[in-house]
C-alpha positions as CSV (number, residue, x, y, z in Angstrom):
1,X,-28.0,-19.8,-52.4
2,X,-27.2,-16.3,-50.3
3,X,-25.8,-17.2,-46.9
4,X,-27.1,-15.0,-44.4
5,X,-25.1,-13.2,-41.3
6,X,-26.9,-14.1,-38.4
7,X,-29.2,-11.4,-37.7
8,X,-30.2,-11.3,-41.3
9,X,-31.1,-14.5,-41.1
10,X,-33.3,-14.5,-37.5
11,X,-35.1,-11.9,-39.2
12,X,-35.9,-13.1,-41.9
13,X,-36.6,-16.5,-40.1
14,X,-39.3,-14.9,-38.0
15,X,-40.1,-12.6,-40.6
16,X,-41.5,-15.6,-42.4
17,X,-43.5,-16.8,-39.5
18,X,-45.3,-13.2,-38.7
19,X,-45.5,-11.5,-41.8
20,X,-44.1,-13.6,-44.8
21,X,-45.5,-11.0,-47.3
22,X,-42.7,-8.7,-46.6
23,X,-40.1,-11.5,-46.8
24,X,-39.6,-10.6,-50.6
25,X,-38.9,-6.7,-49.7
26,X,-36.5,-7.4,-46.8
27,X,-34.6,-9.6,-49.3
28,X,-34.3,-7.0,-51.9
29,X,-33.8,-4.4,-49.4
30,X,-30.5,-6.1,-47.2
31,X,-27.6,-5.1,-50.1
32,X,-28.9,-1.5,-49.7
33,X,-29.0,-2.1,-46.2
34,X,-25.7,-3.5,-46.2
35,X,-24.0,-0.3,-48.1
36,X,-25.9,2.3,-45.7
37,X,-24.3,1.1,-42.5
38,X,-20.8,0.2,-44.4
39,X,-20.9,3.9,-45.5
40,X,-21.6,4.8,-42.4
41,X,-18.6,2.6,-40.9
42,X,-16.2,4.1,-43.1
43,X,-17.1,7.6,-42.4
44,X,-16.2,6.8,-38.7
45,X,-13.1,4.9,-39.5
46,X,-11.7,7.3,-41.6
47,X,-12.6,10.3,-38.9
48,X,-12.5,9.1,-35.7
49,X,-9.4,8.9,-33.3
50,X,-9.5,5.4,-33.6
51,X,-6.4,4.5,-31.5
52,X,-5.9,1.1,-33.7
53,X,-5.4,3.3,-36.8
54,X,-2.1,4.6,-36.9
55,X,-2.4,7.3,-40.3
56,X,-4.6,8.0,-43.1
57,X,-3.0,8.9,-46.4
58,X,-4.8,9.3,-49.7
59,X,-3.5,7.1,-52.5
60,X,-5.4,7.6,-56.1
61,X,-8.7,8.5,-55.5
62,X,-8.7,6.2,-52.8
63,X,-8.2,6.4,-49.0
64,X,-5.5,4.0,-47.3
65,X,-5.6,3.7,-43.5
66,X,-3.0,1.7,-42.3
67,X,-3.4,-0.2,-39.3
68,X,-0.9,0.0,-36.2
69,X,-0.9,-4.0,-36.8
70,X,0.5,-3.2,-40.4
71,X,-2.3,-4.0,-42.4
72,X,-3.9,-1.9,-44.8
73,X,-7.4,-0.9,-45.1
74,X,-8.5,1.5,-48.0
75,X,-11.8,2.4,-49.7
76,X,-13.5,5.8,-51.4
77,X,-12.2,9.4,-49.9
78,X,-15.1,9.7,-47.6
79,X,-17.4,12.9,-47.0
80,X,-17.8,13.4,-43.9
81,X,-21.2,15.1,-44.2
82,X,-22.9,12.8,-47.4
83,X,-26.0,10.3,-45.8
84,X,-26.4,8.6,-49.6
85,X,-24.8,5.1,-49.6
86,X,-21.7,5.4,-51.3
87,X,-19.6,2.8,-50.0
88,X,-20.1,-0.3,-51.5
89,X,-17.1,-2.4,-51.0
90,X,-13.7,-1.7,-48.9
91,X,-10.2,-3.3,-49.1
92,X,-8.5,-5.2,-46.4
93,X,-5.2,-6.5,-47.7
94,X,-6.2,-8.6,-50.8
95,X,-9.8,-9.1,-49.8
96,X,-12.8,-7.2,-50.5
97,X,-15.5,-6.2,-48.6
98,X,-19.2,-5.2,-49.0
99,X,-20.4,-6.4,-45.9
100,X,-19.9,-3.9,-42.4
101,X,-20.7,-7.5,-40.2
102,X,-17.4,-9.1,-41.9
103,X,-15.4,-6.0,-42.5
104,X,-15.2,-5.5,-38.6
105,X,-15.5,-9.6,-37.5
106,X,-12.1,-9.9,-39.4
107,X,-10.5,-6.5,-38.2
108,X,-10.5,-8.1,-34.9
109,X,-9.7,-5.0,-32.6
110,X,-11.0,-5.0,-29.2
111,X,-14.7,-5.7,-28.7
112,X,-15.2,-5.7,-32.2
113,X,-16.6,-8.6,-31.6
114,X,-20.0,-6.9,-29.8
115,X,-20.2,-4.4,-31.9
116,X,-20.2,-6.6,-35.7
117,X,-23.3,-7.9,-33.8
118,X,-25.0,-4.6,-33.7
119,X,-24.1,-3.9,-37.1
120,X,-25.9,-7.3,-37.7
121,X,-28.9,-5.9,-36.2
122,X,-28.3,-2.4,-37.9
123,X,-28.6,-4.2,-41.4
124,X,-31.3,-6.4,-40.9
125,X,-33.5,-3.9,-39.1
126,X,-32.5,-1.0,-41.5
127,X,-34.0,-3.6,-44.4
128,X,-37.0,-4.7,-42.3
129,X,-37.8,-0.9,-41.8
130,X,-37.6,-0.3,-45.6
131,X,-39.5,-3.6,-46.9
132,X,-42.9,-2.0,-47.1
133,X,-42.1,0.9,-48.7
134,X,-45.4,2.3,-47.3
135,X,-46.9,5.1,-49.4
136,X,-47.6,8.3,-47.1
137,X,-51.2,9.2,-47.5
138,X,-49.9,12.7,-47.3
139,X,-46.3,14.4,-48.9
140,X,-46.9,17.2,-46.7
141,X,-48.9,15.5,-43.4
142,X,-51.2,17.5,-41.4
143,X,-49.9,15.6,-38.0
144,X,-46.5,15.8,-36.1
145,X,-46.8,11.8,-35.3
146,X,-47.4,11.2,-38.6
147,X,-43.8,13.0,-40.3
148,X,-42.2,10.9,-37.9
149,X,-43.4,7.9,-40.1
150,X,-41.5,9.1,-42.7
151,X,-38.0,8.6,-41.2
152,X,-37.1,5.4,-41.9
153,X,-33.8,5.0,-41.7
154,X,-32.7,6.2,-38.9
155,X,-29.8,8.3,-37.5
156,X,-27.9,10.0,-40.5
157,X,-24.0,9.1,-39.7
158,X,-24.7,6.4,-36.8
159,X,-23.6,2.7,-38.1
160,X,-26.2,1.4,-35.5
161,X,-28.5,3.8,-37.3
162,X,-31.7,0.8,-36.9
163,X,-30.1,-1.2,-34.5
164,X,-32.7,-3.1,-32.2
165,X,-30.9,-5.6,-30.2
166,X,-33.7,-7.0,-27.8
167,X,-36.9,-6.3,-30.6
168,X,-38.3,-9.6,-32.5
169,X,-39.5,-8.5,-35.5
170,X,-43.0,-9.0,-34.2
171,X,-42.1,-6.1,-31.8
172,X,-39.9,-4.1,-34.4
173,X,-43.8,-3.9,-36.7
174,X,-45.6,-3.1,-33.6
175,X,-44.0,-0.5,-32.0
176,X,-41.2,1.1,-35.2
177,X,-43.4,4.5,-36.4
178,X,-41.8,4.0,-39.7
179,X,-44.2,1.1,-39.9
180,X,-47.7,3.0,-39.0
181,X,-47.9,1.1,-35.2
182,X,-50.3,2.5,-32.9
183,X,-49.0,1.1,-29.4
184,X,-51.2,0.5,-26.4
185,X,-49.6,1.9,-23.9
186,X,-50.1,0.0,-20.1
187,X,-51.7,2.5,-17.8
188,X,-50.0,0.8,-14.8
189,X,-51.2,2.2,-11.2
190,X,-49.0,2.9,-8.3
191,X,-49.5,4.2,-4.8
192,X,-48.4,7.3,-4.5
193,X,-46.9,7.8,-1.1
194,X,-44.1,5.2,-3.7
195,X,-43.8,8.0,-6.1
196,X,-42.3,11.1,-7.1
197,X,-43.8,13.3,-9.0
198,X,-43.1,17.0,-10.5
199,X,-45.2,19.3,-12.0
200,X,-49.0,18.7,-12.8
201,X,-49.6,15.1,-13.1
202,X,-53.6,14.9,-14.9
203,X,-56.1,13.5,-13.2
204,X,-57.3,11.1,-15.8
205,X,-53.4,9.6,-14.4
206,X,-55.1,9.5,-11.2
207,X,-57.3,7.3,-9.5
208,X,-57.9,6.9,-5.2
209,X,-54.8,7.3,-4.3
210,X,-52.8,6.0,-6.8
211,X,-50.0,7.8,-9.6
212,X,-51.2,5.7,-12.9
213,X,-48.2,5.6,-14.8
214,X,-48.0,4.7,-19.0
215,X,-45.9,2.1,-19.5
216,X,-44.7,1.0,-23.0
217,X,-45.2,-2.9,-24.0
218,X,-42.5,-3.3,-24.8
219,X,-40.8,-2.3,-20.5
220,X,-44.3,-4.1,-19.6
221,X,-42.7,-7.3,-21.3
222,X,-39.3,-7.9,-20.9
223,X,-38.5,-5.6,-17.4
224,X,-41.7,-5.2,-15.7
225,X,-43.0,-8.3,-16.2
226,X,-46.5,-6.5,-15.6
227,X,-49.1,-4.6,-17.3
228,X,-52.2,-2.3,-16.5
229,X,-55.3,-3.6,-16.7
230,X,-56.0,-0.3,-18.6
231,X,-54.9,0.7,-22.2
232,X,-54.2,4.3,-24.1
233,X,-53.6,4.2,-27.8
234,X,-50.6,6.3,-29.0
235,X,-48.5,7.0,-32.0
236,X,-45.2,6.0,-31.5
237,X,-42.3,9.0,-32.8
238,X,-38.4,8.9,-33.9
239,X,-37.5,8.4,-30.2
240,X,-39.1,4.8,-30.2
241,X,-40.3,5.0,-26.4
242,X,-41.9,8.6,-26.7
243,X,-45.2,8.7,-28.5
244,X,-47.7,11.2,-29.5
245,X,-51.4,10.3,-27.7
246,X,-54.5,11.3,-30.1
247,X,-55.6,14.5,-28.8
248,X,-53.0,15.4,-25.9
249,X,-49.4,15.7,-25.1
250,X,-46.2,13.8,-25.3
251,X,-45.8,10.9,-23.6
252,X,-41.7,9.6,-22.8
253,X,-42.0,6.3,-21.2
254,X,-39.0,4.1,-19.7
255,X,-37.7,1.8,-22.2
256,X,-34.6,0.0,-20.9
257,X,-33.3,-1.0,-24.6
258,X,-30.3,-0.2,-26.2
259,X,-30.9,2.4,-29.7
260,X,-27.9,3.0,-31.2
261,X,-25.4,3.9,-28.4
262,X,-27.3,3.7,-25.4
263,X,-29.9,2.6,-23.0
264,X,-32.2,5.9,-22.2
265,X,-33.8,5.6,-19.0
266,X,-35.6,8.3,-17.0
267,X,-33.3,9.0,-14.0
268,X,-35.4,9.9,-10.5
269,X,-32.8,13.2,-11.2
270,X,-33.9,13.9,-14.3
271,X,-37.5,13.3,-12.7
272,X,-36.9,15.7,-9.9
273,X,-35.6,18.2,-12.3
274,X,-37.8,18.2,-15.0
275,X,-40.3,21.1,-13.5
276,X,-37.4,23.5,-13.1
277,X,-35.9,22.5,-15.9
278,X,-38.9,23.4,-17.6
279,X,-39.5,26.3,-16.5
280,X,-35.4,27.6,-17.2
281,X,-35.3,26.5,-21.1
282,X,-39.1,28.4,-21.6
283,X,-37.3,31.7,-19.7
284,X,-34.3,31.2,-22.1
285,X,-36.2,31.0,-25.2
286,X,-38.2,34.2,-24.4
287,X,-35.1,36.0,-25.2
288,X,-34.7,34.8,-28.9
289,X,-37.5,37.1,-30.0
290,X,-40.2,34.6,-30.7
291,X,-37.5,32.4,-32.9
292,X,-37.8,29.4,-30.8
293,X,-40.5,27.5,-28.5
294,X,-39.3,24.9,-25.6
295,X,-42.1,22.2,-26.0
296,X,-43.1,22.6,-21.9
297,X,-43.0,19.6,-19.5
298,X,-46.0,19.1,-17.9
299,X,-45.5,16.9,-15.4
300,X,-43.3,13.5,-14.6
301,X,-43.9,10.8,-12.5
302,X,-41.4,7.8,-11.3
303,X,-42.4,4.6,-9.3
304,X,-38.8,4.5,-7.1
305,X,-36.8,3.6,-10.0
306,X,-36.0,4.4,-13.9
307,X,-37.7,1.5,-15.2
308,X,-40.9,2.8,-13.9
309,X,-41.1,6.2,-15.2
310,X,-42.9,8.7,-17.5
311,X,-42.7,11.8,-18.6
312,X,-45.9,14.3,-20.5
313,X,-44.8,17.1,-22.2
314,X,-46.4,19.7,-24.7
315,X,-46.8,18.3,-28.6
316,X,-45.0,20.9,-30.7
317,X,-48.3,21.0,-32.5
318,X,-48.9,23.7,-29.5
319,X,-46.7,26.4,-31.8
320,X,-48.0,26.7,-34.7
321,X,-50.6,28.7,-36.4
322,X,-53.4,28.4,-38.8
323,X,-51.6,27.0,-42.0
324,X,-48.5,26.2,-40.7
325,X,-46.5,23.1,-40.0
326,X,-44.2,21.9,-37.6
327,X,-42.0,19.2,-39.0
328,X,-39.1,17.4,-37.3
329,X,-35.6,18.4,-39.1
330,X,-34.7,14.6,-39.0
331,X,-38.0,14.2,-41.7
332,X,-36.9,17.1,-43.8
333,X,-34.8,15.0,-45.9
334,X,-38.1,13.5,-47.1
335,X,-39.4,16.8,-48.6
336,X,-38.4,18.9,-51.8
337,X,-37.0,21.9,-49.6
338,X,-34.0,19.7,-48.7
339,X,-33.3,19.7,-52.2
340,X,-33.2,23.5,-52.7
341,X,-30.3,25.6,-51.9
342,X,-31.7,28.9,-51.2
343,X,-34.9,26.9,-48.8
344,X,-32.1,25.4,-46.7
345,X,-30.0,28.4,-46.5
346,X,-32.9,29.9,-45.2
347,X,-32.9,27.4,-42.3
348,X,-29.4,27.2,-41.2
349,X,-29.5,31.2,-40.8
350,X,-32.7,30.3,-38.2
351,X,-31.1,27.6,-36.7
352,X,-27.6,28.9,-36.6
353,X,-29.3,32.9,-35.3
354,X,-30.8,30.7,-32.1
355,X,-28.5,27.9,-31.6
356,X,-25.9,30.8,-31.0
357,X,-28.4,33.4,-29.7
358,X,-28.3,31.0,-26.8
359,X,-25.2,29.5,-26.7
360,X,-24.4,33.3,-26.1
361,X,-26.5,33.0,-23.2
362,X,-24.7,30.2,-21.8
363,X,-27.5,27.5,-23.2
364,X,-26.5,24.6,-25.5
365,X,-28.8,23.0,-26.8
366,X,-28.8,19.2,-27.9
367,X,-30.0,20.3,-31.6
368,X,-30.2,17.0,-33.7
369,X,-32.5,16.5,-35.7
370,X,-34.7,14.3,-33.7
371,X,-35.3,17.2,-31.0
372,X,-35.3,20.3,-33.3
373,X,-38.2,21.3,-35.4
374,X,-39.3,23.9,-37.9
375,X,-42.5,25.5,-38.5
376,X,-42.9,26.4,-41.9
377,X,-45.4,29.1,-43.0
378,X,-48.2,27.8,-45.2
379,X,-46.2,28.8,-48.4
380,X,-43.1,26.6,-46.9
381,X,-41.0,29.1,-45.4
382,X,-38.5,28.3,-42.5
383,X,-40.4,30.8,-39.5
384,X,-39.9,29.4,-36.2
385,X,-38.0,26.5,-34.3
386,X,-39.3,24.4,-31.5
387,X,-37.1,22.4,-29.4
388,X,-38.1,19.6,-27.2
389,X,-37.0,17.4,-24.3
390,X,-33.9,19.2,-22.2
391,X,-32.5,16.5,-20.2
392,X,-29.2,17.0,-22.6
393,X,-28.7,20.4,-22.3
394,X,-25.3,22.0,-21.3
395,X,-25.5,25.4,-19.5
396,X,-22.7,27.6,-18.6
397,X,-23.0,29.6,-15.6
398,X,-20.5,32.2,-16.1
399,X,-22.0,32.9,-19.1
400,X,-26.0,33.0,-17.5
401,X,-24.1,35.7,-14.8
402,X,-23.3,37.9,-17.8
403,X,-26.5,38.4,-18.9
404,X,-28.1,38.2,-15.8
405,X,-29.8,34.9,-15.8
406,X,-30.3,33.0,-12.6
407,X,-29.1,29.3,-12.5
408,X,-31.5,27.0,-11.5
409,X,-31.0,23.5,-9.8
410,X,-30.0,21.4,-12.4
411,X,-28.5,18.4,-12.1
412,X,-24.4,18.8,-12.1
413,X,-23.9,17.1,-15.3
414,X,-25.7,19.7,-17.3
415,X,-23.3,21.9,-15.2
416,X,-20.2,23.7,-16.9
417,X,-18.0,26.9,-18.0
418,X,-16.1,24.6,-20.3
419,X,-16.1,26.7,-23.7
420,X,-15.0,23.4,-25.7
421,X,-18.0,21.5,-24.0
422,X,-20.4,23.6,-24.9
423,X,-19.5,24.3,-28.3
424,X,-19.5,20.9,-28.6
425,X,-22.7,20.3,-27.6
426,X,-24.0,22.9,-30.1
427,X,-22.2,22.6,-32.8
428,X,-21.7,18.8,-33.1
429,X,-25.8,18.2,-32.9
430,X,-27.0,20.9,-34.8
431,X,-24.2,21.8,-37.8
432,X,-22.7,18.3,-38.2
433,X,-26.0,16.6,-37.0
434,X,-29.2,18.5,-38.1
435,X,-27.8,20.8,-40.8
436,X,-25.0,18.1,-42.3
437,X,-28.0,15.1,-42.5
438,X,-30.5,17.5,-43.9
439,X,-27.8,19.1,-46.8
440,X,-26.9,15.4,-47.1
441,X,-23.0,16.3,-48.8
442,X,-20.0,18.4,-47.5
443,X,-20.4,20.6,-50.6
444,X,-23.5,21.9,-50.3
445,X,-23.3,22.2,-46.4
446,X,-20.7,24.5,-46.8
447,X,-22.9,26.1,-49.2
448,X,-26.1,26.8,-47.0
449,X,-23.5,27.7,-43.8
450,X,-21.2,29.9,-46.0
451,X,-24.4,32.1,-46.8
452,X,-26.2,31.5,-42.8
453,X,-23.3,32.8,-40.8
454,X,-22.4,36.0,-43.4
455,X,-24.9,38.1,-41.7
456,X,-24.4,37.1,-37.9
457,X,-22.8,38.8,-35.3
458,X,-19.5,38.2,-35.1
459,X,-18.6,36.5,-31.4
460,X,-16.4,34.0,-30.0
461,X,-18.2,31.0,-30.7
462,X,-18.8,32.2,-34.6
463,X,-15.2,32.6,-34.9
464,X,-15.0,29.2,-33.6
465,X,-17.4,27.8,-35.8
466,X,-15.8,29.2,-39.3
467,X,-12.2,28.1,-38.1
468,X,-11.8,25.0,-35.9
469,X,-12.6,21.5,-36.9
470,X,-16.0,20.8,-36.6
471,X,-17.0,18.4,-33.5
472,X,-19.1,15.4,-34.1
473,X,-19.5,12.6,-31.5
474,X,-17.3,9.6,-32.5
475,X,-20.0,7.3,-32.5
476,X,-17.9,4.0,-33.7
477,X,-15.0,5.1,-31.5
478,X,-17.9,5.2,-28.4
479,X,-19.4,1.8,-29.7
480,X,-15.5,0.1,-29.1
481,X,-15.4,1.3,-26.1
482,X,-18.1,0.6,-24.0
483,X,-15.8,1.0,-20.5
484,X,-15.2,4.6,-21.3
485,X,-18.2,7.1,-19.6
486,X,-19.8,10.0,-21.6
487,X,-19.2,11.2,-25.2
488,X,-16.0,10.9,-27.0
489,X,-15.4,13.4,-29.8
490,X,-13.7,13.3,-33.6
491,X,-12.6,16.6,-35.5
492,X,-14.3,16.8,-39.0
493,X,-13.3,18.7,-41.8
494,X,-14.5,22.3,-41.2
495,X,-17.3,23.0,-44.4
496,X,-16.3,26.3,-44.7
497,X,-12.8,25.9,-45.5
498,X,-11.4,22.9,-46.0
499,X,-11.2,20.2,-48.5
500,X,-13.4,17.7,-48.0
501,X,-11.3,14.1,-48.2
């Protein structure tokens, strides 16, 4: 009989008690499972500036990375930019490896420990999320909640890509939008002389007094240890915590839970800023010619501390006209257009002519594929882009001062004329985030960005772009070292001229 890790194993323990019809699919889905985080582990132990590695040197048509202990770790040469799972097994001296829980319990480099423990809960979740193989009423769905289904596994590189430390499985089915939840949000009331709020709070979040703030079941469990005595129904998105109510906006509520790297509350700063911050990225994206929308905050409301907060902001559904669609870039791997060349040229020219446009401007946006959209024109075409939630922008101001933009009061984080910084920011989410997951290989990426950058102007950060190493966050390199603040930073291969490993 198969021995289970131990997170496969929980799950599919209380998997049997709350829903033992799906035991059979997690089953047959964990060896997948098991490949897409491994190949995701491998990409980010063969690119990151992992100190514990001391080279990389191919060897066949293998890679060897030899280890500053003297061992000897080798596998496939590794694309950087591929999201199939390719990686089925890896070497470590004599023994082989299939299995990312094992492969890093017995490399045994500091606080490996922690993180093979979220790779357990990668696997398992990543299987749970695929057991039901749900068929989409829809291939092309009329509703923005509703593509957000459709993205199952997760983030595209991340080897926590479904991790859910701190979800039973009972949770996981309730509140995961790839399993068609609808979440009852708590409606939980406050006095308000105890809150802040910015912006236009609505009135039906009112009542004598009071600042009624949504709170998700999941907070209302486990941190609050309270819930309102009245409910709203709402469709929960990618983002987990934000979810998409009926007939209305965009509701981000505080979820103190750790998906993938990091625990995502809503700062009072980011509270107190969120008006202003408004208003600056909908002034900014006037000046791309109609190219992109900023999905508007509407108003957000915090009870004295992040684990009582909310956020409303437009649905992108606000943007788009009779016929058209607005689909998350993160759910265009689901479609047929991420399987035609010229189609996704077409997009990385739009994506590429704003994300630079602004950078330009001194604006870089956070362009992954879970906060960048696309409308597409009823026959399919790339038109438009909407971006939403701005808390991880970075703006420049010397570069605002050169064309005459006014810097608001932002919160000094998002503060900085650091040209590496903000390329970063750019070019790490959107070319090796949102355009890498949606190409899905190296070879055709440097396809669609070969033929999106030939006609654009040619400044500074386009030279940048064709010549240096592409930036991608280092997200093992950031999971091993959990006492080191902010994002760390690994050099890929760039697409457009050189050879892929």
């Amino acid at each position: 009989m198969h021995r289970f890790p131990s997170a496969e194993a929980e799950i599919a323990a209380e998997l049997t008690d709350v829903r033992p019809g799906l035991v059979p699919g997690y089953t047959r889905e964990l060896p997948r499972a098991r490949a897409a985080v491994l190949t995701r582990l491998w990409r980010g132990l063969v690119y990151e500036p992992l100190p514990w590695i001391a080279r990389r040197e191919p060897v066949g048509g293998e890679l060897a990375l030899l280890l500053t202990d003297g061992r000897r770790l080798r596998g496939p040469r590794a694309d950087p930019y591929a999201t199939g799972a390719y990686v089925t097994e890896v070497w470590l001296g004599g023994t082989a490896y299939g299995d990312p829980v094992r492969l890093m319990t017995d490399l045994a480099v500091p606080h490996s420990a922690a993180f093979a423990a979220e790779l357990g809960h990668s696997v398992a979740s990543l299987a749970l999320s695929r057991a039901e193989r749900r068929i989409h009423p829809q291939e092309w769905p009329g509703r923005d909640w509703e593509w957000e289904q459709r993205v199952v596994d997760g983030h595209p590189f991340h080897p926590n890509c479904r991790a859910r430390p701190g979800f039973s499985v009972a949770e996981q089915l309730a509140y995961g939008p790839e399993h068609g939840s609808l979440v009852e949000l708590g409606l939980v009331p406050v006095p308000a002389g105890e809150c802040l709020v910015t912006g236009v709070w609505p009135e039906w979040l009112r009542e004598a007094g009071r600042v009624v703030i949504p709170v998700h079941p999941w907070q209302a469990a486990h941190v609050l240890k309270r819930t309102g005595e009245r409910r709203v129904a709402a469709h929960p998105l990618m983002a987990l915590r934000t979810l998409a109510l009926p007939d209305g906006p965009h509701v981000k509520t505080a979820l103190s839970a750790r998906l993938t790297s990091s625990v995502r509350d809503i700062s009072l700063g980011s509270v107190a800023a969120s008006a202003v911050l408004s208003d600056f990225g909908e002034a900014v994206a006037a000046r791309t010619d109609g190219l992109l929308h900023i999905t508007r905050t509407l108003g957000a409301a915090a009870a004295g501390s992040p684990d009582l907060a909310a956020v409303l902001r437009e649905s992108p559904e606000e943007y788009v006209r009779t016929g058209e669609r607005v689909v998350p870039v993160a759910a265009l791997a689901t479609t047929e257009l991420a399987h035609s060349q010229a189609w996704l040229s077409r997009f990385a020219r739009l994506a590429l002519t704003v994300g630079l446009r602004l950078l330009e401007l001194g604006v870089a946006l956070e362009a992954h594929g879970q906060n960048l959209l696309v409308v597409l024109s009823p026959d399919g075409d790339p038109v438009r882009l909407v971006y939403r939630d701005l808390a991880d922008l970075r703006v420049g101001p010397a570069r605002l001062a050169r064309h005459g933009i006014p810097l608001p009061e932002l919160p000094e984080r998002m503060v900085t004329d650091d040209e590496r910084t903000l390329r970063r920011k750019l070019f790490g989410s959107l070319v090796a985030g949102a355009l890498a997951g949606t190409a899905g290989s190296g070879p055709v990426l440097r396809t669609v960005v070969e033929s999106a950058v030939r006609d654009l102007a040619r400044t500074p950060d386009l030279r940048a772009l064709r010549d240096e190493p592409l930036p991608a966050k280092a997200l093992t390199l950031m999971r091993l070292s959990p006492r080191t603040a902010g994002d760390q930073w690994a050099e890929l291969p760039n697409p457009l001229h050189d050879d892929l490993l």
